[in-house]
MARLUMGU-417315 format. One record per residue: chain; x negated, y negated, z negated of N, C-alpha, C in turn; residue number from 1; residue in one letter. Coordinates in Angstrom, 2 decimals. Example, Ala and Ser with C-alpha at 12.3 -4.5 7.8 and 13.67 -1.06 7.14 Angstrom:
<atoms>
   chain       n_u       n_v       n_w      ca_u      ca_v      ca_w       c_u       c_v       c_w   resi   resn
       A    -13.19      5.69     -7.80    -12.30      4.50     -7.80    -13.20      3.30     -7.80      1      A
       A    -12.85      2.25     -7.08    -13.67      1.06     -7.14    -12.90     -0.03     -7.87      2      S
</atoms>
This chain:
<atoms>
   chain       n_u       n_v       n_w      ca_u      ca_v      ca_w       c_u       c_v       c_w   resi   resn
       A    -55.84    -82.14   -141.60    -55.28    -81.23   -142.59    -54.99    -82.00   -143.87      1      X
       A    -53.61    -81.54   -144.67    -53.39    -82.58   -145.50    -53.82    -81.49   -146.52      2      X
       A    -54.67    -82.17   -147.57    -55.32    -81.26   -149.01    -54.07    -81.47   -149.99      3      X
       A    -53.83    -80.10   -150.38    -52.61    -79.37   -150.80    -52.96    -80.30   -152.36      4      X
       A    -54.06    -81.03   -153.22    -54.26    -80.80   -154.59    -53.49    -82.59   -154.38      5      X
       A    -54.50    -83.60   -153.70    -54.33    -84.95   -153.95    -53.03    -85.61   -152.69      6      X
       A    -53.56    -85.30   -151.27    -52.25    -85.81   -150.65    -53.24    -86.38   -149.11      7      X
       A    -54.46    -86.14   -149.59    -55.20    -86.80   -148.73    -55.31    -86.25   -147.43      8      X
       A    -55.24    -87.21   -146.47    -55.63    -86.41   -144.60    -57.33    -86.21   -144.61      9      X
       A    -57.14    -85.19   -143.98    -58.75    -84.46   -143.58    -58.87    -84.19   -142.23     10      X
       A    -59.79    -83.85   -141.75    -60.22    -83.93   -140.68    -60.29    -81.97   -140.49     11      X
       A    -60.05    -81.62   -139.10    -59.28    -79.98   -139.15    -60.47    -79.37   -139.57     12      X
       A    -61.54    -79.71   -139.17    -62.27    -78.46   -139.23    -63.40    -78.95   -140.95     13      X
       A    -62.57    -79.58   -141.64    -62.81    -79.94   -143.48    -62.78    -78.34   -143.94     14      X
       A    -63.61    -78.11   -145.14    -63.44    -76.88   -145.79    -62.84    -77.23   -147.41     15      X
       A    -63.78    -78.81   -147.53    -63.52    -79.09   -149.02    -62.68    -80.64   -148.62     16      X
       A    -61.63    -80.99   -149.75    -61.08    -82.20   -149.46    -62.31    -83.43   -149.08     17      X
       A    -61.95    -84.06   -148.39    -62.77    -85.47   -148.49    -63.12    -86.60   -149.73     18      X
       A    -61.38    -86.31   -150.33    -61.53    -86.87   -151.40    -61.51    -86.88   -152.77     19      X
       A    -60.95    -85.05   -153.11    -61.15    -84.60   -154.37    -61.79    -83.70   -154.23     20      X
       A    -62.65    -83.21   -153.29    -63.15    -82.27   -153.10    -63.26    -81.02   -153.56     21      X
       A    -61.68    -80.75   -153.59    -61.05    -79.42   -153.48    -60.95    -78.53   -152.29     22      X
       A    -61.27    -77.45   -152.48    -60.89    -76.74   -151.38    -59.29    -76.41   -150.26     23      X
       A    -59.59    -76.85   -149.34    -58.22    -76.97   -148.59    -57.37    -75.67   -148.28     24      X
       A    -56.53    -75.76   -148.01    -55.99    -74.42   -148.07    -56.37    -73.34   -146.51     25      X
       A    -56.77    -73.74   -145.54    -57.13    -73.56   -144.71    -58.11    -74.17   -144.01     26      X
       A    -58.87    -73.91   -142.53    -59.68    -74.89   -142.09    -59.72    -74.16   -140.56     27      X
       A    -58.74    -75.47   -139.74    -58.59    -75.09   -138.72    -59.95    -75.34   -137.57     28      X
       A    -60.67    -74.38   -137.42    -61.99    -74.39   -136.67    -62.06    -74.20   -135.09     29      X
       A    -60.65    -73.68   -134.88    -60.57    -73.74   -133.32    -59.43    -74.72   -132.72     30      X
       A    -59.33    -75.04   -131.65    -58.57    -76.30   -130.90    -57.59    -75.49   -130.36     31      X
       A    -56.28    -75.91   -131.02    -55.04    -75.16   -130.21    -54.98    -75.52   -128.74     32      X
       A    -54.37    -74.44   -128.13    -54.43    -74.74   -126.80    -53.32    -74.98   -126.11     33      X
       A    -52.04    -74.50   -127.16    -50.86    -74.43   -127.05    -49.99    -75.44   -127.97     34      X
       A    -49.13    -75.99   -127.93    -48.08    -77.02   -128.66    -47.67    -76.47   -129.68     35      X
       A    -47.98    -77.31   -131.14    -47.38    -76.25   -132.05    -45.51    -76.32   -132.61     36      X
       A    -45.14    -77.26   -132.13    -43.79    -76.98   -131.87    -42.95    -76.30   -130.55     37      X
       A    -43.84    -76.27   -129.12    -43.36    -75.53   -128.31    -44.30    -74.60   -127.45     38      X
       A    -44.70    -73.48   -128.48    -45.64    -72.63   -127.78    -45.53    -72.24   -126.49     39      X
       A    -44.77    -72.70   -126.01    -44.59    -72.00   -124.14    -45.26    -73.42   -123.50     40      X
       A    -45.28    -74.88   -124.17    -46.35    -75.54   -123.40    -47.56    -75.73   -123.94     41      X
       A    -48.53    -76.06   -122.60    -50.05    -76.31   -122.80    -49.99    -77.34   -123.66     42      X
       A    -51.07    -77.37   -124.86    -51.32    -78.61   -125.41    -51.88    -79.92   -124.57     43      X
       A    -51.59    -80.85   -124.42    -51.85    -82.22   -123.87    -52.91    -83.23   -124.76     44      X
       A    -52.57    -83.06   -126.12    -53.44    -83.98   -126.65    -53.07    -83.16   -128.28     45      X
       A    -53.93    -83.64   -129.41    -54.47    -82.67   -130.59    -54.03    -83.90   -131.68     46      X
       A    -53.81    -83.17   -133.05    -53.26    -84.14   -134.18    -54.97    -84.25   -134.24     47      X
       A    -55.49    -85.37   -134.91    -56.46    -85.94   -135.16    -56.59    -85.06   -136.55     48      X
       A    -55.91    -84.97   -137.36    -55.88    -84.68   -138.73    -56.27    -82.92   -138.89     49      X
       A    -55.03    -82.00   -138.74    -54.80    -81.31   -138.24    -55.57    -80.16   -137.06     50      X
       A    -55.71    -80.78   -136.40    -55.94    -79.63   -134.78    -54.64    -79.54   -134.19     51      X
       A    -54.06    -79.56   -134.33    -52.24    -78.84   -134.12    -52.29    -79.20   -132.60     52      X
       A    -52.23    -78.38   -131.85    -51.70    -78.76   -130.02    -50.63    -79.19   -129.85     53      X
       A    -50.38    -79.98   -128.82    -49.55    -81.36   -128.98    -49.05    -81.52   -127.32     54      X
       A    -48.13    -80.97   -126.85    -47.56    -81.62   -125.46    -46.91    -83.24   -125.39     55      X
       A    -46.40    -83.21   -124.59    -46.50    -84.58   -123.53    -44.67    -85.27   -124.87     56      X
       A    -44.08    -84.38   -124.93    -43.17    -84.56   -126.06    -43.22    -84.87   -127.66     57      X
       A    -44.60    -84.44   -127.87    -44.99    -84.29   -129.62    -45.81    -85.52   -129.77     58      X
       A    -45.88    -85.76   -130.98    -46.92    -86.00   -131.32    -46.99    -87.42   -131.92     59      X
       A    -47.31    -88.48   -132.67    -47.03    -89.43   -133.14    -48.19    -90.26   -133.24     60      X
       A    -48.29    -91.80   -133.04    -49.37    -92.53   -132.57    -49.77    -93.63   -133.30     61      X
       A    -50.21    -93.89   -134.19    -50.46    -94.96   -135.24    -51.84    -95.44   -135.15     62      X
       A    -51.79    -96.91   -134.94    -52.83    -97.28   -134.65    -54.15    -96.79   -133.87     63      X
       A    -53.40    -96.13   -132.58    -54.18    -95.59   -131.77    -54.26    -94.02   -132.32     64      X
       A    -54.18    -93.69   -133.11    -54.38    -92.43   -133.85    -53.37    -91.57   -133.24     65      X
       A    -53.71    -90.34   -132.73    -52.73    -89.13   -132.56    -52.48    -88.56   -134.14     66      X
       A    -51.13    -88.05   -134.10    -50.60    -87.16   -135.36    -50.01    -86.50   -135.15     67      X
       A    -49.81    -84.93   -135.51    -48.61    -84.62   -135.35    -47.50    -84.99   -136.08     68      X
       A    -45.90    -84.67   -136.07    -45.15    -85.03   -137.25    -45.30    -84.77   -138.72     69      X
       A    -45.67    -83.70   -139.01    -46.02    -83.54   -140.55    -47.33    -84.42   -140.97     70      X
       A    -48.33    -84.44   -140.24    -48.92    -85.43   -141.05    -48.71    -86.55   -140.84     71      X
       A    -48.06    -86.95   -139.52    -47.34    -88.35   -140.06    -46.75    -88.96   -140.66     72      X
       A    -45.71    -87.48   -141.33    -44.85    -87.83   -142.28    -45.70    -88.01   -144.09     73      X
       A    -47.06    -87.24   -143.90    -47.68    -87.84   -144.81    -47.96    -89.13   -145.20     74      X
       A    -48.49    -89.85   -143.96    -48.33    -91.57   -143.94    -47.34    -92.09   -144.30     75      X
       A    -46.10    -91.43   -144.13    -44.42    -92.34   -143.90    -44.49    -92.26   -145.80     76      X
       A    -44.36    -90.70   -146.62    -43.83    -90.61   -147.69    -44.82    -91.28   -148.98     77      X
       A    -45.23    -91.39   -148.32    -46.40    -92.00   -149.33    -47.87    -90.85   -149.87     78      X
       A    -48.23    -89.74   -149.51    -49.17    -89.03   -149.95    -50.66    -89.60   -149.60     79      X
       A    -50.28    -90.41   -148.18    -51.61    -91.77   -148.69    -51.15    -93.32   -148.92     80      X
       A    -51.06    -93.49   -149.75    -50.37    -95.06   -149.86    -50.41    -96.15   -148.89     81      X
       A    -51.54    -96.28   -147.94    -51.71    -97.34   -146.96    -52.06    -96.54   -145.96     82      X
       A    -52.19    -97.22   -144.50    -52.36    -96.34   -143.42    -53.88    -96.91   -143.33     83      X
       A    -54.91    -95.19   -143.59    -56.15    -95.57   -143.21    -56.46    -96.37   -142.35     84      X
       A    -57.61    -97.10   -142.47    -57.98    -97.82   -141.26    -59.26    -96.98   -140.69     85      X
       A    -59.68    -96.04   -141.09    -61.01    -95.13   -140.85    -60.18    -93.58   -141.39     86      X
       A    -60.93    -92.49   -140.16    -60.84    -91.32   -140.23    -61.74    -90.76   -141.51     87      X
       A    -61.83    -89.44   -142.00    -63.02    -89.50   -142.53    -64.58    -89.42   -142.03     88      X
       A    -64.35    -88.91   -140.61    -65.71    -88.47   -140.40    -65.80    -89.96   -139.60     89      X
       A    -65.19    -91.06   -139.59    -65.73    -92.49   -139.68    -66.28    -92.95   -140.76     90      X
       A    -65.89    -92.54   -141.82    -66.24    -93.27   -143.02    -67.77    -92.67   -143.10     91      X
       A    -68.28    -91.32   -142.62    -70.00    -90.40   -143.02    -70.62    -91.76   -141.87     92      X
       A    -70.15    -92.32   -140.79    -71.05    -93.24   -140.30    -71.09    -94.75   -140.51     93      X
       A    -70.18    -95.43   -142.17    -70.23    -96.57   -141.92    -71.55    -96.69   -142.74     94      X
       A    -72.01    -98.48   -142.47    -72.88    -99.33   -142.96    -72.78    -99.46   -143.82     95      X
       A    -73.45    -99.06   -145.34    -73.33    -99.72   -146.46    -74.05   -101.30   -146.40     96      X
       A    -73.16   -101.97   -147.02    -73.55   -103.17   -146.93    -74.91   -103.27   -147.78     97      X
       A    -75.08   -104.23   -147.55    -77.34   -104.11   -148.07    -76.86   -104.99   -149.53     98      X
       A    -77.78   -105.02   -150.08    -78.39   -105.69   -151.12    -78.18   -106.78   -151.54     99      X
       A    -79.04   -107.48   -150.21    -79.00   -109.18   -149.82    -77.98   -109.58   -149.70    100      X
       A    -76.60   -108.67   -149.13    -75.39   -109.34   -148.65    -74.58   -108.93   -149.63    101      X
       A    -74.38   -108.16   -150.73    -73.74   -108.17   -151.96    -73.89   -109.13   -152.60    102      X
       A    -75.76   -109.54   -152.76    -75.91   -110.39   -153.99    -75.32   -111.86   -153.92    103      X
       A    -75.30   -111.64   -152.37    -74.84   -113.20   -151.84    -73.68   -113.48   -152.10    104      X
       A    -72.96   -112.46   -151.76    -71.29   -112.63   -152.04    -71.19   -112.69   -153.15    105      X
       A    -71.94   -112.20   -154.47    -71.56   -112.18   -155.50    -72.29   -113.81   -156.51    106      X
       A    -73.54   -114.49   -155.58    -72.89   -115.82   -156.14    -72.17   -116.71   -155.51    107      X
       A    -71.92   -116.61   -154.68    -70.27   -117.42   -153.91    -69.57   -116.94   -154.95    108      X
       A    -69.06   -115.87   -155.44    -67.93   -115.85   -156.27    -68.06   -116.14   -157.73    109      X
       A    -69.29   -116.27   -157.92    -69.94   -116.97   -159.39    -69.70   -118.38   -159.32    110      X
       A    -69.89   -118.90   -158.27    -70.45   -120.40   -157.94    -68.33   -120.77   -158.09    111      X
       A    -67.55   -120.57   -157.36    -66.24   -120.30   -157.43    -65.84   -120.29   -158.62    112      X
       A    -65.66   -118.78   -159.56    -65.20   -118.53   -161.18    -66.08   -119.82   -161.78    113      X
       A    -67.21   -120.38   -161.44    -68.21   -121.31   -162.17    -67.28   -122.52   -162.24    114      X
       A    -66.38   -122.82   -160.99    -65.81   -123.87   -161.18    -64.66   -123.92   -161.38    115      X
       A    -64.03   -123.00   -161.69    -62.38   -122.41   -162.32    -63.07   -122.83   -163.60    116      X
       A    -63.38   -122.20   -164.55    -64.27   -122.09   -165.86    -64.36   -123.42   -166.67    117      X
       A    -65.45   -124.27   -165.43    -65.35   -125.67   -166.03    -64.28   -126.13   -165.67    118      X
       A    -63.07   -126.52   -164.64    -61.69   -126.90   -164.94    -61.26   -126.48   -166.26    119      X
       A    -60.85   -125.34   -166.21    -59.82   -124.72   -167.21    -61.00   -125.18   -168.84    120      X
       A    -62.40   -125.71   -168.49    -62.85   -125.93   -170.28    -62.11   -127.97   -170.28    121      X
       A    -62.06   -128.43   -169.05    -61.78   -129.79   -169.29    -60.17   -129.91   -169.52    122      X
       A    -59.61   -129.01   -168.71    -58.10   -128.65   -169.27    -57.55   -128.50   -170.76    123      X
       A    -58.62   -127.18   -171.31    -58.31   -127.46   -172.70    -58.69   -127.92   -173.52    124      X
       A    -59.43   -128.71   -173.00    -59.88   -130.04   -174.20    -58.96   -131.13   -174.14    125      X
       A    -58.48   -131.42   -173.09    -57.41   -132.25   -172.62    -55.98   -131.68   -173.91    126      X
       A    -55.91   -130.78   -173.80    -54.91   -130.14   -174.41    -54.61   -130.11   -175.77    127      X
       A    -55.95   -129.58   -176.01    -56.39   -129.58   -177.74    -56.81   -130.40   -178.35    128      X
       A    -57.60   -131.44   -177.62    -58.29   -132.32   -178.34    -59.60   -131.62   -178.76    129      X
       A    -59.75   -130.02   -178.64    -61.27   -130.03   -179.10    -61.52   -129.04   -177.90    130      X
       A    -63.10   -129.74   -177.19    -64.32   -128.75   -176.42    -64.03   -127.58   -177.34    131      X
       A    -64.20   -126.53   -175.60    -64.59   -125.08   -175.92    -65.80   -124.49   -176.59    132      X
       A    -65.90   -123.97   -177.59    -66.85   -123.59   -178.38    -66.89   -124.37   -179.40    133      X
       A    -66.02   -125.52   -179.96    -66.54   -126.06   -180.80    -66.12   -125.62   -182.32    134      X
       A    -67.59   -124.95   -182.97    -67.31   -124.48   -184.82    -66.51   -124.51   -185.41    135      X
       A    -65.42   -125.69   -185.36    -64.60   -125.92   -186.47    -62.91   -125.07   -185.62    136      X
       A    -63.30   -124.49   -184.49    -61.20   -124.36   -183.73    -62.01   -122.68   -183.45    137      X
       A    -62.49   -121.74   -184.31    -62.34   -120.16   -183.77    -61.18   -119.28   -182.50    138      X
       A    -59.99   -119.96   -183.74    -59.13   -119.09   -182.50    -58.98   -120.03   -181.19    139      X
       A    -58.84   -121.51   -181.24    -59.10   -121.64   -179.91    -59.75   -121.63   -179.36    140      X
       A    -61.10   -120.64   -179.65    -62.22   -120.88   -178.43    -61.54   -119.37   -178.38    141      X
       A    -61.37   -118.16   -178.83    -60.66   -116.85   -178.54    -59.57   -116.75   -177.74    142      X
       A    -58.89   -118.02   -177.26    -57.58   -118.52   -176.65    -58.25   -119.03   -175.02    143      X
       A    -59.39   -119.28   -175.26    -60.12   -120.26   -173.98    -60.75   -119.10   -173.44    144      X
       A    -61.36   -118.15   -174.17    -62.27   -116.74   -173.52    -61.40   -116.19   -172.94    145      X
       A    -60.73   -115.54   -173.90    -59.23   -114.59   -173.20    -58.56   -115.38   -171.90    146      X
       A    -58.32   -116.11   -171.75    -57.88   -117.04   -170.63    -58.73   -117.32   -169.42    147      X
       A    -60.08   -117.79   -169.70    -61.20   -117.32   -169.06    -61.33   -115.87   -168.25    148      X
       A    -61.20   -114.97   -169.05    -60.62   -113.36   -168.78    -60.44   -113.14   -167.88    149      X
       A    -58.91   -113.19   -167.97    -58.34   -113.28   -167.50    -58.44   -113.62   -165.76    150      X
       A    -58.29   -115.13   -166.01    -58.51   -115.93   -164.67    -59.69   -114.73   -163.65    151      X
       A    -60.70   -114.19   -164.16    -61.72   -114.12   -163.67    -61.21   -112.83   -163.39    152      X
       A    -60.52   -111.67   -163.69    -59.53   -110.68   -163.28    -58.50   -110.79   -162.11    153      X
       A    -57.77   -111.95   -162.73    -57.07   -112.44   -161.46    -57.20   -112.68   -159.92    154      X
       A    -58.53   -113.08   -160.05    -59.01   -113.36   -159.11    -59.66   -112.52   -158.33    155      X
       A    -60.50   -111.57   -158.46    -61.14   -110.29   -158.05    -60.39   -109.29   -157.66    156      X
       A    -59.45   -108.91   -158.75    -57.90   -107.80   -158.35    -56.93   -108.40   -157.63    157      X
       A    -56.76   -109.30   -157.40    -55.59   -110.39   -156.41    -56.05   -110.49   -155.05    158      X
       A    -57.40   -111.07   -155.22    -58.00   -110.89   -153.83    -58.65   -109.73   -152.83    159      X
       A    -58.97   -109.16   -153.74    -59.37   -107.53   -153.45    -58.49   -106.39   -152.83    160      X
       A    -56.95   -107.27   -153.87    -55.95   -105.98   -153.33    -54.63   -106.76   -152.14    161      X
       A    -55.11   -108.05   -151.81    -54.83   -108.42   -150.82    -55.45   -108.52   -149.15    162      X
       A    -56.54   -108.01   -149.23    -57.43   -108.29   -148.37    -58.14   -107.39   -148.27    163      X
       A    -58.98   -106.61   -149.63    -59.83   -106.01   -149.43    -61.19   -106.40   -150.09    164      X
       A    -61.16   -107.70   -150.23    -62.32   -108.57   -150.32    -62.30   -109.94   -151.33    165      X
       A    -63.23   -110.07   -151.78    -63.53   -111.77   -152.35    -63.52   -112.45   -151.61    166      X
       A    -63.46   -113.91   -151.87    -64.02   -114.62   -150.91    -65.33   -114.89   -150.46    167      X
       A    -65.90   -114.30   -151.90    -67.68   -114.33   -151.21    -68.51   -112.71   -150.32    168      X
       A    -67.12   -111.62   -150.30    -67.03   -110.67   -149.70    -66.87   -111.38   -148.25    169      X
       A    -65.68   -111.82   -148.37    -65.34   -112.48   -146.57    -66.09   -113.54   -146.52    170      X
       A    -67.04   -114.08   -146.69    -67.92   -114.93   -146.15    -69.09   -113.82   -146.01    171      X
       A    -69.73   -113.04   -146.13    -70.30   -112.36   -145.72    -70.06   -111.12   -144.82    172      X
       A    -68.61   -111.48   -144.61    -68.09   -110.49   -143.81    -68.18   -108.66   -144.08    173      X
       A    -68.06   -108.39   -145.83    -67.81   -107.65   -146.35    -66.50   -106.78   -146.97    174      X
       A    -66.62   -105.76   -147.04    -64.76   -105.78   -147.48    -64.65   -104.29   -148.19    175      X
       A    -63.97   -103.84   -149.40    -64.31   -102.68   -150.20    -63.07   -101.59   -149.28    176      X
       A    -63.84   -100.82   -149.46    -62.58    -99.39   -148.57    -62.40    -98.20   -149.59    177      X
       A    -61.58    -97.82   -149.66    -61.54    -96.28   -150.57    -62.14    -95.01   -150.09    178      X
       A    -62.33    -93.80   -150.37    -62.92    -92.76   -150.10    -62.17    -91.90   -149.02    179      X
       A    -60.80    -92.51   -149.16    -59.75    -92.09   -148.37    -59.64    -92.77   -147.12    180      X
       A    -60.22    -93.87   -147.03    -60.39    -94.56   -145.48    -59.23    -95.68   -145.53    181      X
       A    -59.02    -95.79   -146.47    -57.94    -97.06   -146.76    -58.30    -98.44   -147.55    182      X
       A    -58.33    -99.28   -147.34    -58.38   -100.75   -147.48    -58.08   -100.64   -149.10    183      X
       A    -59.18   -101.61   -150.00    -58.95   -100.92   -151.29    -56.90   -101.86   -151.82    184      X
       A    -56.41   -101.23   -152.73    -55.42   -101.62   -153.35    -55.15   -102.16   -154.35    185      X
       A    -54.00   -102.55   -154.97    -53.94   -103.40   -156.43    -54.26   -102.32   -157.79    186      X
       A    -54.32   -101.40   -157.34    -54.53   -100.58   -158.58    -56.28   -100.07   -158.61    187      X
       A    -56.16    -99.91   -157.85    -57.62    -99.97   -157.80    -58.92   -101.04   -157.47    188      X
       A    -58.39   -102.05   -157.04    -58.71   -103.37   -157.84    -59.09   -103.39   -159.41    189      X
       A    -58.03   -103.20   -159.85    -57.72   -103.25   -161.29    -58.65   -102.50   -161.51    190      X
       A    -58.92   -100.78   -161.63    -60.33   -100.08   -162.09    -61.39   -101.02   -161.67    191      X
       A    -61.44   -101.17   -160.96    -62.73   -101.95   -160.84    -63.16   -103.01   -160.93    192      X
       A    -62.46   -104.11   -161.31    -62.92   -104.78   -161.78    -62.77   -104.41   -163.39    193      X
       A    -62.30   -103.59   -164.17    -62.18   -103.08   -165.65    -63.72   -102.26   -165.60    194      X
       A    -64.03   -101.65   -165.13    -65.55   -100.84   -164.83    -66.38   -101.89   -164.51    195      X
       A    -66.12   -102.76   -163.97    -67.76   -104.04   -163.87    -67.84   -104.20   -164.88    196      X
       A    -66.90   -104.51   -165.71    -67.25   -105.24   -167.16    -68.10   -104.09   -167.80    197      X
       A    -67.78   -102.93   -167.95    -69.04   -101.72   -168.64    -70.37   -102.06   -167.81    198      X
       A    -70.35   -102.16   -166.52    -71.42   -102.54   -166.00    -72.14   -103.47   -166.05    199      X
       A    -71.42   -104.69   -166.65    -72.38   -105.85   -166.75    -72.59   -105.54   -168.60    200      X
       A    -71.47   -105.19   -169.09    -72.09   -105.14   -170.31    -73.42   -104.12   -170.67    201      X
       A    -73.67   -103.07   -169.75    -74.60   -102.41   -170.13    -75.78   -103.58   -169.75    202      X
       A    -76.16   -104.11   -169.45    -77.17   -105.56   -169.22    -77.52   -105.39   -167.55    203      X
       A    -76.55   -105.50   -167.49    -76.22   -105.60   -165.86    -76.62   -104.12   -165.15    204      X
       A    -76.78   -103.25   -165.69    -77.43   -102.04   -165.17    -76.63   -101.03   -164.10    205      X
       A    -75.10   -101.28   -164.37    -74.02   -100.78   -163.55    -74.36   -101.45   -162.29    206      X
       A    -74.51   -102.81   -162.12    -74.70   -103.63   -161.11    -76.28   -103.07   -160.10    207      X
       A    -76.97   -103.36   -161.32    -78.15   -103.01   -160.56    -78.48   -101.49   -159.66    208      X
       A    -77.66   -100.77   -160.05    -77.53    -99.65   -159.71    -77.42    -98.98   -158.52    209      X
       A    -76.78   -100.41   -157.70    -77.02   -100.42   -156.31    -78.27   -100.32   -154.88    210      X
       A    -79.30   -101.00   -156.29    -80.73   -100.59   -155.51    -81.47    -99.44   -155.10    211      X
       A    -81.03    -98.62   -156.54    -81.33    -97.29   -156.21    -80.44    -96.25   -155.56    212      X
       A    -78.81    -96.79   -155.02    -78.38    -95.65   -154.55    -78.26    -95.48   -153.34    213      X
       A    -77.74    -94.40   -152.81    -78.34    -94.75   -151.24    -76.85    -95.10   -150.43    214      X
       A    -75.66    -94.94   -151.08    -74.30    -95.12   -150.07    -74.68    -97.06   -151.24    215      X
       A    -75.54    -97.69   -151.93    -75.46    -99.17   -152.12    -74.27    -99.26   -152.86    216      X
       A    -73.70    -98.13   -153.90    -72.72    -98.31   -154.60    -73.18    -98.48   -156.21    217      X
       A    -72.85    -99.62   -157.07    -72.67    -99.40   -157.83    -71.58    -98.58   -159.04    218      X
       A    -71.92    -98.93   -160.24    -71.36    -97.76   -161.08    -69.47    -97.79   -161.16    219      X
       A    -68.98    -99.10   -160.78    -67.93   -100.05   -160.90    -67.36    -99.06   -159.25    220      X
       A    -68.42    -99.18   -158.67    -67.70    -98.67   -157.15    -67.79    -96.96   -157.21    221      X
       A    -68.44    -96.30   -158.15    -68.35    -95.22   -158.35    -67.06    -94.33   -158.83    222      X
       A    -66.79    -95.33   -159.70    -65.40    -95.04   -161.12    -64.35    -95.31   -160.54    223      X
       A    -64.23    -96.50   -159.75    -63.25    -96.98   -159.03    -62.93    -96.44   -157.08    224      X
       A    -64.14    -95.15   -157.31    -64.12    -94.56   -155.63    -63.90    -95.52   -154.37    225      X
       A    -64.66    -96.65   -154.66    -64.64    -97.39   -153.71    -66.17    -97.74   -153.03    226      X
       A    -66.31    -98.46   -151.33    -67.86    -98.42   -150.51    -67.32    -99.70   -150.26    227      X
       A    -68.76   -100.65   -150.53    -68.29   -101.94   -149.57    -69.25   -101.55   -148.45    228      X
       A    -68.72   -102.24   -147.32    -68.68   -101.89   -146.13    -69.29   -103.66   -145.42    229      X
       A    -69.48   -103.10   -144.45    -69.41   -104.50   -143.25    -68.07   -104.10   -142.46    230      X
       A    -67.28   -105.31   -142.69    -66.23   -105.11   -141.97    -65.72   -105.00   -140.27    231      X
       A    -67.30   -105.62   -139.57    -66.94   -105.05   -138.39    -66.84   -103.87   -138.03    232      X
       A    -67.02   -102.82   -138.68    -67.08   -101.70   -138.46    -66.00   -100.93   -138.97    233      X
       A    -64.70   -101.72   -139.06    -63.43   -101.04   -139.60    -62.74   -101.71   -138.38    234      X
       A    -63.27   -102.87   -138.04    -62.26   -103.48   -136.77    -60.63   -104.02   -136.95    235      X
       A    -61.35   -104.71   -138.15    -59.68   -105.09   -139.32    -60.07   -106.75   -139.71    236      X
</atoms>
């Protein structure tokens, strides 16, 4: 069922959206038995989304997925931007990734930005003639942070919204998904890595936040409606 408020596919027998958790306009609770474009045949196979009964003529197949045409045409027009890789009632059984395997990924990608950082400080000393931080050049150490920034944005939202993942995500074989069952994107990249920074600035407490929750989301993955996941379990 597609939720009339955001655009999102639901699963037929949903009462509240999955992902704005609005109420849907209906909630189909019984299994057609009949084709809903040609009621004189038996249904053969069911929209996944939907319920909608589906003969041997209907019906549309994406990545293994049955659809009928209208919610396929949800996929086509854009009302979900990428084609889920998870249903929703896949997403109530994935793995939140643990603890141990966040923290890990997250110094691989320290250890990484650690050595972008020192390049780009021997770069602009090369450049300027004066080390980063040094008393007497203000705005160019404000020129070296911002740039710093930057880089360290670049890198998280670039890779994130190409993949899904860091590289210290894919070495642990981790990967962020949306609420919608879709592989996270460049825009939402962008929230989130803009929300870590509140999180680390609160003294890392956004971060830590993950210990106590139980889907292992921090505050960054809250704002930004995103789960990291173990990626075998998307099969992507």
């Amino acid at each position: 069922m597609v939720c009339p408020n955001c655009g999102t596919l639901n699963r037929s027998d949903t009462e509240l959206c999955f992902q704005c958790k609005r109420p849907l306009a209906e909630s189909s609770l019984r299994v057609a038995t009949r084709c809903v474009s040609h009621p004189e045949r038996p249904a053969q196979d069911h929209c996944s989304v939907c319920g909608s009964g589906l003969c041997e003529d209907c019906g549309t197949v994406v990545s293994g997925v049955v659809y009928c045409h209208a919610c396929a045409g949800v996929l086509e027009s854009g009302g979900v931007d990428r084609e889920p890789v998870l249903r929703p009632e896949e997403m109530l059984r994935l793995r939140p990734a643990t603890v141990g395997a966040r923290m890990a990924a997250g110094l691989m990608d320290a250890a990484l930005l650690g050595c972008g950082v020192v390049t780009l400080a021997l770069l602009f000393w090369m450049i300027t003639g004066t080390p980063p931080g040094a008393p007497t050049q203000p705005d160019a150490n404000l020129v070296f942070w911002l740039l710093a920034f930057l880089g360290t944005g670049a890198y998280f939202v670039l890779s994130i919204a190409s993949d899904g993942a860091t590289p210290g995500y894919g070495q642990m074989n981790l990967v962020l998904v949306r609420s919608d069952g879709t592989l996270a994107d460049l825009r939402t990249a962008l929230v989130r890595f803009l929300a870590s920074v509140l999180s680390a600035l609160c003294l890392m407490a956004g971060f830590l936040w993950m210990v106590i929750d139980k889907e292992r989301r921090t505050w960054h993955d809250h704002l930004a409606g995103t789960y990291v996941v173990q990626r075998d379990d998307l099969g992507v």
